[in-house]
TORPA-4810 file (N, C-alpha, C, O; in nm, 3 decimals):
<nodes>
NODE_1_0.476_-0.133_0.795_0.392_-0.244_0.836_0.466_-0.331_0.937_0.422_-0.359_1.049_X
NODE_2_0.577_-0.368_0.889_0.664_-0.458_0.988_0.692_-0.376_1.124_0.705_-0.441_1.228_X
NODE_3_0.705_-0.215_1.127_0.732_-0.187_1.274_0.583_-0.160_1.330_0.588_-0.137_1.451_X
NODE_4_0.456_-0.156_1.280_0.350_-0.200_1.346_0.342_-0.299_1.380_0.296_-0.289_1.493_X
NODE_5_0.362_-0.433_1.350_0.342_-0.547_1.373_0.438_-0.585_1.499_0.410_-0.657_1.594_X
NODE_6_0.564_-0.513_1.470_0.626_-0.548_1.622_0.541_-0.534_1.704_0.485_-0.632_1.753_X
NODE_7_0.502_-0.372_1.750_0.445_-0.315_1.821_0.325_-0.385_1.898_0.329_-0.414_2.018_X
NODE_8_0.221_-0.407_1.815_0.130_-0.494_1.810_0.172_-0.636_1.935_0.111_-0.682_2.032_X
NODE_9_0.311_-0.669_1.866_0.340_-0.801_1.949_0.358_-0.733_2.090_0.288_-0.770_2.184_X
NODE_10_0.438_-0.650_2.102_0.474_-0.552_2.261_0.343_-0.535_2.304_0.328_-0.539_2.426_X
NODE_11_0.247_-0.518_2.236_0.085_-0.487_2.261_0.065_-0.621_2.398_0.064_-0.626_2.521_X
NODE_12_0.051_-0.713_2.283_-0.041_-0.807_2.297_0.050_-0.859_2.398_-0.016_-0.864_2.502_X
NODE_13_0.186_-0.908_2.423_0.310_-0.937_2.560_0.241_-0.872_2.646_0.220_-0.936_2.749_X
NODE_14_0.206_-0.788_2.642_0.199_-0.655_2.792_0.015_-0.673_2.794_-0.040_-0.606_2.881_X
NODE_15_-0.039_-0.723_2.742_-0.176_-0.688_2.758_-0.275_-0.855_2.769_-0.378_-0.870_2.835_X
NODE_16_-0.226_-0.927_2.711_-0.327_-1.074_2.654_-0.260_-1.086_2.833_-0.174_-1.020_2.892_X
NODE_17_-0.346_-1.199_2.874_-0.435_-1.223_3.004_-0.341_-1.391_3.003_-0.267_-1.416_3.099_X
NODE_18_-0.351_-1.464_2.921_-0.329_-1.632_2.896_-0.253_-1.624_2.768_-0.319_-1.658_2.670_X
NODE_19_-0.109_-1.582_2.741_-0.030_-1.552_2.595_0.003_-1.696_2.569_0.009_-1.716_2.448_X
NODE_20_0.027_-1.797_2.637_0.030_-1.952_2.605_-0.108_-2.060_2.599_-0.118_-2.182_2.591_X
NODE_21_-0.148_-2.014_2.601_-0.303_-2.130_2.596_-0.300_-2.180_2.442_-0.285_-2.110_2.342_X
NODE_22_-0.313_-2.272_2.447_-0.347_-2.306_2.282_-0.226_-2.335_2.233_-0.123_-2.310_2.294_X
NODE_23_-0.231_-2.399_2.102_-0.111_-2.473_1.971_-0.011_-2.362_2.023_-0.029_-2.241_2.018_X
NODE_24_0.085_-2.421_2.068_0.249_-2.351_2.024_0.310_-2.371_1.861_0.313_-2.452_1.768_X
NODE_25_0.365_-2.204_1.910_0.431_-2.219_1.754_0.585_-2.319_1.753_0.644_-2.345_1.858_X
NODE_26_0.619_-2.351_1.659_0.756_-2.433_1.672_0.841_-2.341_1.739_0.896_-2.394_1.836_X
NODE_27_0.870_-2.228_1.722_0.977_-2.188_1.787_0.902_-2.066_1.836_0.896_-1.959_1.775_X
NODE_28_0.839_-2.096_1.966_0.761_-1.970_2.006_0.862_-1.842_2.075_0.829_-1.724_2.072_X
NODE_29_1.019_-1.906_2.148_1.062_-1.788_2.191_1.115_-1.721_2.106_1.207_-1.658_2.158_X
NODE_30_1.106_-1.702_2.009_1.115_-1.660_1.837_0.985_-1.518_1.861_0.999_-1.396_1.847_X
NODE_31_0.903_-1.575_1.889_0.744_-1.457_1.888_0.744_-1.469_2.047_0.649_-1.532_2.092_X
NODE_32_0.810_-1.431_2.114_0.779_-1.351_2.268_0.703_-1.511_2.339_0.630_-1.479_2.432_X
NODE_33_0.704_-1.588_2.327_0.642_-1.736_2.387_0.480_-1.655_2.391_0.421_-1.624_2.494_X
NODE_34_0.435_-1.634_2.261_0.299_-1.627_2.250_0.259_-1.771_2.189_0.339_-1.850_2.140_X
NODE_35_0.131_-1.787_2.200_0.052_-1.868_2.153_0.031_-1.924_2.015_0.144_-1.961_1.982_X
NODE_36_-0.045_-1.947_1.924_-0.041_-1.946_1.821_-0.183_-1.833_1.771_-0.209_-1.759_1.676_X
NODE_37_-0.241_-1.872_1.890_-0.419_-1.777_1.890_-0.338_-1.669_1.923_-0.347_-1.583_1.835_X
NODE_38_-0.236_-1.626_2.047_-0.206_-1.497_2.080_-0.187_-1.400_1.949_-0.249_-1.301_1.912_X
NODE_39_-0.023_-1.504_1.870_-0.003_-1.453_1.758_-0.098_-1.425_1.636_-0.058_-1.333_1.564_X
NODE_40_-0.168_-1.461_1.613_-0.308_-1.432_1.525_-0.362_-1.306_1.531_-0.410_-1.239_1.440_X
NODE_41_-0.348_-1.275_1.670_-0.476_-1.175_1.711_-0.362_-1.018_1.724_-0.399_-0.901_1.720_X
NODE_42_-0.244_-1.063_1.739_-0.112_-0.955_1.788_-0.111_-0.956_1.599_-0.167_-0.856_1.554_X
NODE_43_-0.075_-1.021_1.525_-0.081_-0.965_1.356_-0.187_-0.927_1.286_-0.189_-0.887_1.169_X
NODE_44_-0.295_-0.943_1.377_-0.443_-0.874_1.292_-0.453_-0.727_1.318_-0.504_-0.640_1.247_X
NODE_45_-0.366_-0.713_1.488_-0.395_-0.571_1.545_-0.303_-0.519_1.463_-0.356_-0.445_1.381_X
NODE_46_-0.158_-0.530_1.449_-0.066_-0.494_1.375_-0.066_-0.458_1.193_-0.013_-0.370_1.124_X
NODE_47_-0.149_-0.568_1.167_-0.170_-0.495_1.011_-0.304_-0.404_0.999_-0.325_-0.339_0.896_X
NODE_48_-0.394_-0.402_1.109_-0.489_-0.273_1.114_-0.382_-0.157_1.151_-0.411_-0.053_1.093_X
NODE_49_-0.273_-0.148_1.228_-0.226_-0.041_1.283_-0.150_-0.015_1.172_-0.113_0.102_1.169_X
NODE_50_-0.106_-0.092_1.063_0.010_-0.090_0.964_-0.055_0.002_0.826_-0.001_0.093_0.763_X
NODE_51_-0.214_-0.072_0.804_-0.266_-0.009_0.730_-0.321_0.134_0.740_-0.319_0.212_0.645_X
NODE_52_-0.364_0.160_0.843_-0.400_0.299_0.925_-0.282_0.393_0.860_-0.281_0.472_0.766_X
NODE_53_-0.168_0.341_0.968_0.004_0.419_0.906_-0.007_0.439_0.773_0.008_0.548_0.716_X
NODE_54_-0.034_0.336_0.721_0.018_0.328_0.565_-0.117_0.453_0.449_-0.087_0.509_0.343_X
NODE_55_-0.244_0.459_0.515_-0.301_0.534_0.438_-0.336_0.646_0.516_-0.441_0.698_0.479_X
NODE_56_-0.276_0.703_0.622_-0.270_0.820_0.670_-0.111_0.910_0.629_-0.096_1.032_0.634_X
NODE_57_-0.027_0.827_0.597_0.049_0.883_0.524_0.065_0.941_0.379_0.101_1.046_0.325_X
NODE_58_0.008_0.785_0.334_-0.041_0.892_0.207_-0.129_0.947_0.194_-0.149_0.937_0.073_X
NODE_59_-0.216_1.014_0.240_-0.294_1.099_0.253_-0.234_1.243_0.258_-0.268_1.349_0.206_X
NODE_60_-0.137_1.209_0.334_-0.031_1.340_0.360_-0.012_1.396_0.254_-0.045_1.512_0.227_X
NODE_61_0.045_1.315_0.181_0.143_1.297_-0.006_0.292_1.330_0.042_0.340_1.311_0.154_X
NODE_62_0.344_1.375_-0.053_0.506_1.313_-0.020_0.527_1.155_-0.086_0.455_1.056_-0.078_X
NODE_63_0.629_1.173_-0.139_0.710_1.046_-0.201_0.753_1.025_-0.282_0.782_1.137_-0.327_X
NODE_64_0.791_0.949_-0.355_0.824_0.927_-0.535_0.686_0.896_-0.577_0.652_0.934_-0.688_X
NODE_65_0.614_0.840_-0.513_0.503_0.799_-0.613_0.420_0.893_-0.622_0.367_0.881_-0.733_X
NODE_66_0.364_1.013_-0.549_0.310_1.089_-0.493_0.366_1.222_-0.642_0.291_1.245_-0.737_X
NODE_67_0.426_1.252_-0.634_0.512_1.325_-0.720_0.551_1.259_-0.836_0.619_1.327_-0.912_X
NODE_68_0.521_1.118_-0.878_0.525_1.093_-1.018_0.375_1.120_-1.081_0.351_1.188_-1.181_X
NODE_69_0.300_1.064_-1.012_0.171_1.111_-0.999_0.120_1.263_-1.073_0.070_1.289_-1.182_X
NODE_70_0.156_1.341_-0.962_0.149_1.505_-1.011_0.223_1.517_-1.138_0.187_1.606_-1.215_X
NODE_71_0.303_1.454_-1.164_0.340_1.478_-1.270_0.347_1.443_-1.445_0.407_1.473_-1.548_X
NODE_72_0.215_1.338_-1.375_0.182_1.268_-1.460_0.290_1.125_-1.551_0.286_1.058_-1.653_X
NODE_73_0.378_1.144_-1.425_0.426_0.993_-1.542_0.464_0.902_-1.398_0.465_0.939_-1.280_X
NODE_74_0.502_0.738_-1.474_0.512_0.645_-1.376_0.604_0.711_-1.303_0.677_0.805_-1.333_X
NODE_75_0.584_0.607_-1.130_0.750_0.627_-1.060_0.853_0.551_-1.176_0.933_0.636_-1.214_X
NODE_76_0.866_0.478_-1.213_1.039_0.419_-1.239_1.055_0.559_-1.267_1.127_0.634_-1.201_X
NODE_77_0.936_0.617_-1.439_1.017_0.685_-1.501_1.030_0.870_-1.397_1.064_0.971_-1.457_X
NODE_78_1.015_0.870_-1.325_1.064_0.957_-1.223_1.150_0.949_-1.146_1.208_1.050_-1.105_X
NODE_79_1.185_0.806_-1.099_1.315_0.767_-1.061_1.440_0.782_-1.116_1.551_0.795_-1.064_X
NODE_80_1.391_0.778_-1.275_1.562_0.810_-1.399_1.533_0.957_-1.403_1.631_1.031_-1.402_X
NODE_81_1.384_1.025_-1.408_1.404_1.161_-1.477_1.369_1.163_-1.583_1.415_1.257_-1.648_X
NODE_82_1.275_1.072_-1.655_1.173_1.061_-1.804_1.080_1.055_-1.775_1.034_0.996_-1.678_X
NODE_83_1.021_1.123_-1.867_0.888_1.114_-1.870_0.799_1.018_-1.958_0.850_0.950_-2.047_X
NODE_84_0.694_1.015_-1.936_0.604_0.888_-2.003_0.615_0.919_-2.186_0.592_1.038_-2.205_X
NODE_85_0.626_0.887_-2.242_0.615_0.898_-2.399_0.472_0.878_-2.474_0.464_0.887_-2.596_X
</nodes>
C-alpha cells in the first residue's frame, strides 16, 4: 500500500495541472509541495492502486495466510508449526 501511494504521489507531481492551489500542508516540501486538495486526490489514487495490488495478489495465493488457510489452522499457529486443537 505504502509503495502505491508513493507512486500515486509521482502520479499526481508529473500530472495535476495547479499542485499548489488551495490550503498548504504544514510541511508541504515533506509531500512534493502538493496542495492539500492535490494530496487528497494523489492518496485516493494510491489506495485504489494499493487495494487493486493487494487483492490481485491474493487472488494469486501464496503466503502464510494463504497456506494456513489450506490447511485449515490459524496463521500464528502455522507460523510455530501447530495446529488448531
Amino acid at each position: 500500500m505504502i509503495i502505491c501511494n508513493v507512486i500515486a504521489i509521482a502520479i499526481g507531481k508529473a500530472t495535476i495541472q495547479q499542485p499548489n492551489v488551495g490550503l498548504q500542508l504544514p510541511n508541504s516540501a515533506m509531500f512534493g509541495g502538493l496542495s492539500h486538495r492535490a494530496m487528497l486526490g494523489t492518496l485516493s489514487l494510491g489506495h485504489l492502486l494499493g487495494m487493486g495490488a493487494i487483492l490481485g495478489l491474493a487472488s494469486r495465493g501464496g503466503g502464510l495466510e494463504a497456506g494456513a488457510h489450506q490447511r485449515g489452522c490459524s496463521p500464528v499457529h502455522a507460523a510455530v508449526g501447530t495446529a488448531d486443537v
